[in-house]
C-alpha positions in Angstrom: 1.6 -44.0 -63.7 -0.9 -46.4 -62.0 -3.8 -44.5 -60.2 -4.2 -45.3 -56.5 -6.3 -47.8 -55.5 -9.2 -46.8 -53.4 -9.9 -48.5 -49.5 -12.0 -48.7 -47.6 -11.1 -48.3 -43.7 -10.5 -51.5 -41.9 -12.3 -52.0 -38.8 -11.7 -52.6 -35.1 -8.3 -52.1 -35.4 -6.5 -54.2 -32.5 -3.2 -52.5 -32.2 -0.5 -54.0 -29.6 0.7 -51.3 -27.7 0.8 -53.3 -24.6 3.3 -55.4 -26.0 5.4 -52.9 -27.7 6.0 -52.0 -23.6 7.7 -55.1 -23.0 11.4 -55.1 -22.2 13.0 -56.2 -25.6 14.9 -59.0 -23.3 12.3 -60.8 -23.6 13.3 -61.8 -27.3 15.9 -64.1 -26.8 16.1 -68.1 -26.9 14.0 -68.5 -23.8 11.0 -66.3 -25.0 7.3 -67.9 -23.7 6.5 -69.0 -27.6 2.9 -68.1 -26.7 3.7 -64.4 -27.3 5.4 -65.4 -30.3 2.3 -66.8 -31.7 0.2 -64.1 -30.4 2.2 -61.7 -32.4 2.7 -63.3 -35.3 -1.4 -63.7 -35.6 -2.0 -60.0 -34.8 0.5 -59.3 -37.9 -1.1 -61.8 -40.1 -4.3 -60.6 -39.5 -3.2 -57.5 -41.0 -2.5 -58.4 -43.7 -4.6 -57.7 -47.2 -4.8 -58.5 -50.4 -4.1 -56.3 -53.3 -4.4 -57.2 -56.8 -3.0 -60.6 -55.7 -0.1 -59.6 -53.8 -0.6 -60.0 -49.5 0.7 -56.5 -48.5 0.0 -54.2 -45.5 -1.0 -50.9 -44.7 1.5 -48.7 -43.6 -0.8 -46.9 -41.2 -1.3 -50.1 -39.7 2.2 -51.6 -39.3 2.8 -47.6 -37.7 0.8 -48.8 -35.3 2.0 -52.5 -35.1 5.7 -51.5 -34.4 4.7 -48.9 -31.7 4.9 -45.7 -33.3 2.3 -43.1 -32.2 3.5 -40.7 -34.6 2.7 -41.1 -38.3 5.4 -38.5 -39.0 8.0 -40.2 -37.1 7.2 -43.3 -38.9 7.5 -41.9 -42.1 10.9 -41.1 -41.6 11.3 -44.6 -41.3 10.0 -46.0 -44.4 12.1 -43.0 -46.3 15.2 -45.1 -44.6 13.6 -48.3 -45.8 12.8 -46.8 -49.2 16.4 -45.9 -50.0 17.6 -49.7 -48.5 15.3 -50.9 -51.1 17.1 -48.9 -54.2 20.4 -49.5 -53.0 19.8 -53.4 -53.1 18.5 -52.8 -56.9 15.2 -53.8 -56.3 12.8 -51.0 -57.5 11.0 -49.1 -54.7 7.6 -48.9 -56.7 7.2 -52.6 -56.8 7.4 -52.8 -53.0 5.9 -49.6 -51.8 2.4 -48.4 -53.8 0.8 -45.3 -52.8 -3.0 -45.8 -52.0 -6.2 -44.1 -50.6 -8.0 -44.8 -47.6 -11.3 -43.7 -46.3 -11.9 -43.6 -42.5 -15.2 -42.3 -40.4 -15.2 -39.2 -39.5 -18.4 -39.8 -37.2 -22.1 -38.3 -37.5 -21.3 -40.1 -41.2 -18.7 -38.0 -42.1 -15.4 -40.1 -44.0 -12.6 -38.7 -44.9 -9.9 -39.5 -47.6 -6.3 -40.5 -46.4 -3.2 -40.9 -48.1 -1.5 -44.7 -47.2 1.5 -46.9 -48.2 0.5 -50.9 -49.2 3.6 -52.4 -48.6 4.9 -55.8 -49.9 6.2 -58.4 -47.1 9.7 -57.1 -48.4 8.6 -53.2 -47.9 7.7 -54.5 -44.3 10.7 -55.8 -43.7 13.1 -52.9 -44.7 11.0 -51.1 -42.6 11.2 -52.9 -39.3 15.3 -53.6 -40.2 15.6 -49.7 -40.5 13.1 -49.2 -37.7 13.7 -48.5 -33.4 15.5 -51.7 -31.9 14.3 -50.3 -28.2 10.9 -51.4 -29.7 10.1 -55.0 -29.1 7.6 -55.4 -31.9 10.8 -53.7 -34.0 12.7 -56.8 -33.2 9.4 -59.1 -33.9 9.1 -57.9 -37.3 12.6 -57.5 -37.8 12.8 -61.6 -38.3 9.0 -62.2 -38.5 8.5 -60.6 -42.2 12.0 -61.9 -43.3 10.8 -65.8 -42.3 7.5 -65.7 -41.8 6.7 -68.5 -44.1 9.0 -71.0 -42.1 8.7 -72.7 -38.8 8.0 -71.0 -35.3 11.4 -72.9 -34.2 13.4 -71.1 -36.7 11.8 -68.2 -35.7 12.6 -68.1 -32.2 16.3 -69.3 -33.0 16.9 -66.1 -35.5 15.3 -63.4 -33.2 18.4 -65.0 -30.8 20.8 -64.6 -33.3 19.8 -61.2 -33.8 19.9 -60.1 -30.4 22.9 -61.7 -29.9 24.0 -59.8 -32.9 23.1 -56.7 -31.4 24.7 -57.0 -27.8 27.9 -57.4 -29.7 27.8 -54.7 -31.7 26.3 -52.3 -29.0 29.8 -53.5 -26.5 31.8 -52.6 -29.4 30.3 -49.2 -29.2 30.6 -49.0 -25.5 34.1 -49.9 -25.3 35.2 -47.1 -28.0 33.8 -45.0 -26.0 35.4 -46.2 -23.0 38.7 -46.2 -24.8 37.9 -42.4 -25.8 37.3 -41.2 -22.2 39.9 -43.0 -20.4 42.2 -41.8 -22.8 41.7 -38.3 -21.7 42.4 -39.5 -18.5 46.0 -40.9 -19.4 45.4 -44.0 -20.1 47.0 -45.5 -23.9 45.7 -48.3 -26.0 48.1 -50.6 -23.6 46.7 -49.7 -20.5 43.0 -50.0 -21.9 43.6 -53.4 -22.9 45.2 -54.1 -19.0 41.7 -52.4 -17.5 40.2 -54.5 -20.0 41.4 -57.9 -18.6 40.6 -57.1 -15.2 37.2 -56.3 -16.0 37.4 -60.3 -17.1 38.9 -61.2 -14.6 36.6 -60.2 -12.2 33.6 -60.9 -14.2 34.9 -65.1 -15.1 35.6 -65.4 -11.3 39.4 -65.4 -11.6 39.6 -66.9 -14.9 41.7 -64.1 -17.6 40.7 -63.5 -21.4 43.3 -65.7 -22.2 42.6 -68.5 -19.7 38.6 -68.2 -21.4 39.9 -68.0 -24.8 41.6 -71.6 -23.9 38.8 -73.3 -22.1 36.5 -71.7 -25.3 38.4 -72.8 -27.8 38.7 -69.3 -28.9 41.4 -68.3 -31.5 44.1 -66.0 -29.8 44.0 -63.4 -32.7 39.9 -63.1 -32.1 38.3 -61.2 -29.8 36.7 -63.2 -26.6 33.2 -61.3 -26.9 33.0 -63.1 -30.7 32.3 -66.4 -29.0 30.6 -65.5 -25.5 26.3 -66.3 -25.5 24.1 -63.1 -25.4 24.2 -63.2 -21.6 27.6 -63.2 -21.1 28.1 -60.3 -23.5 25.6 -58.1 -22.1 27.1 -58.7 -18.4 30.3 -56.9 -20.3 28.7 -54.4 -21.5 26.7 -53.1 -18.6 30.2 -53.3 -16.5 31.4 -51.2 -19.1 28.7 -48.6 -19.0 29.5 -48.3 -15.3 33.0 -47.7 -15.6 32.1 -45.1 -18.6 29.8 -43.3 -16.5 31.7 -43.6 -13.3 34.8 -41.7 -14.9 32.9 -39.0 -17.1 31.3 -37.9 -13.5 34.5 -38.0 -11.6 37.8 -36.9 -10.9 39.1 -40.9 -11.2 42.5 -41.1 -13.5 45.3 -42.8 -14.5 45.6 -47.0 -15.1 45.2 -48.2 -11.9 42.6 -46.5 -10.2 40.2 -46.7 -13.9 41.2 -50.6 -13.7 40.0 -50.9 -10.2 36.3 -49.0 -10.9 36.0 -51.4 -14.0 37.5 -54.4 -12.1 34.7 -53.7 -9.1 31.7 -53.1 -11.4 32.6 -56.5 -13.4 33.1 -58.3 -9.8 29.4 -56.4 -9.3 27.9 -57.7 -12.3 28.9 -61.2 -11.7 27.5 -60.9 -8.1 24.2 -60.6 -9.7 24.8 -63.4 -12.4 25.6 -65.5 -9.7 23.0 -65.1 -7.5 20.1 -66.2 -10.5 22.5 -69.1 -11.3 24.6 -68.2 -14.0 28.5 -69.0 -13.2 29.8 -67.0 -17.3 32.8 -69.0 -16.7 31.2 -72.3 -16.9 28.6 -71.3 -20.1 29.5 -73.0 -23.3 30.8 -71.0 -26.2 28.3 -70.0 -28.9 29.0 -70.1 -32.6 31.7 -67.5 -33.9 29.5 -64.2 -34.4 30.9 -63.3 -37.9 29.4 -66.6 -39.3 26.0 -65.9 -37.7 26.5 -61.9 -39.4 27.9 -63.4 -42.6 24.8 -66.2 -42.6 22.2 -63.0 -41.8 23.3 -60.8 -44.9 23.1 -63.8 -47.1 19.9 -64.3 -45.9 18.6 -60.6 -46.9 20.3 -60.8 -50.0 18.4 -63.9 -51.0 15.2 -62.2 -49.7 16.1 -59.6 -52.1 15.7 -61.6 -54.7 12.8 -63.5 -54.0 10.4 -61.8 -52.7 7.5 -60.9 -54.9 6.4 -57.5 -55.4 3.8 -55.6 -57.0 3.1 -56.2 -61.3 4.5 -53.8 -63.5 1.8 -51.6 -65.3 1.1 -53.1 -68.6 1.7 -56.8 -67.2 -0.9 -59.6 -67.6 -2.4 -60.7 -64.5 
């Protein structure tokens, strides 16, 4: 077994805890590409280099993705850990246990245990890290294309939030579908409330007359095709209608379908005032080929990132 490799601490750390505050909304196709670039610098100048391989200190991209907690981080690159074995790659050529001195003060240092991670450690770590955390997201596409252009780079982080809008309304609305089902409403009836909730959110238009104008197949579901905007504006009328009948006494078809047909007609009052008619937005690219695209993308990663040298193995 390979000893650990002995470092020294690094100094006036500049961590960005200021941005990890910002609202995650921010990453999307519109974001100021000035923050981009500011972030990707204060991760690349993090980055060190260990026996010719550019890695990074776990106890620095803790602090880089906003995690106060070294503990609580840890967690996190167990998760990332076991994503690495069950792609067969192996886990000690992306994640090397080292030692760290720090200052102590009045001259005192003190040993510390630390991770140097590969850029593919890095990665598993941010993909298996908090989503709420906007440097989470950064990372998240930053380590997996963070040789390629700044362009590509803002288009991705799109994708991916588009990504996960989608799958976060598919987890609201199965939860909807639960609750109102206590409340006698069937799969029928859900899909009824469902419409009006379109209805009122496409100004009159229904998931069928959208699906046309989209150029949506009938057997696919209208949220596939909608942009990041559009889908979120669902999923927050949905949220209302969720809470609205856990906290009260509202039942049956008719009365659920007019809560969720108000808060849509809500939500759209909003859209509309900063502009944005979702009836008149173009259709975006079918969200299982952007998914499909993304896992082929990790699984070429996989394979190509380089890791650490096995012992034994000329330099």
């Amino acid at each position: 077994m390979r000893d650990k490799p002995r470092l020294s601490q690094d100094s006036s750390h500049q961590f960005i805890e200021r941005v990890s505050a910002s609202d995650p909304r921010n990453f999307r196709r519109g974001v100021q590409s000035q923050k981009i670039a500011r972030l990707r610098s204060i991760f690349e100048n993090k980055a060190i280099d260990l026996e010719g391989i550019e890695v990074w200190l776990a106890r620095d991209l803790q602090r880089l993705l906003g995690y106060s907690e070294w503990r609580n981080f840890q967690n996190v690159i167990a998760k990332a850990k076991e994503a690495c074995e069950r792609v067969g790659a192996s886990m000690d050529d992306h994640f090397v246990d080292v030692n760290k001195v720090i200052e102590k003060g009045k001259g005192a240092r003190e040993e510390i245990r630390d991770i140097a991670l590969t850029r593919y450690a890095c990665y598993l770590i941010a993909q298996n890290g908090d989503p709420a955390k906007s440097p989470v997201a950064f990372a998240q596409t930053y380590f997996a294309l963070q040789t390629r252009k700044q362009e590509v780079l803002e288009e991705r982080l799109a994708e991916r939030e588009r990504l996960d809008a989608r799958e976060k309304l598919s987890q609201t609305e199965r939860e909807l579908s639960g609750v109102i089902y206590e409340r006698g409403v069937d799969d029928r009836g859900f899909a009824v409330i469902r419409s009006r909730g379109d209805a009122a959110l496409f100004g009159g238009h229904s998931t069928l007359d959208m699906k046309h104008q989209l150029g949506v197949p009938a057997s696919r579901a209208l949220a596939d095709f909608l942009p990041t905007v559009t889908i979120k504006a669902k999923d927050l009328a949905a949220e209302i209608t969720n809470y609205t009948v856990k906290n009260t006494d509202i039942r049956g078809e008719a009365a659920i379908g007019n809560e969720h047909e108000a808060n849509n007609r809500r939500v759209r009052g909003a859209l509309v005032q900063s502009g944005i008619n979702p009836e008149n937005l173009p259709a975006e690219e079918d969200i299982k080929k952007v998914e499909r695209r993304r896992k082929s993308e990790e699984k070429r990663l996989s394979k190509n990132m380089p890791c650490f040298p096995k012992q034994g193995e000329p330099d």
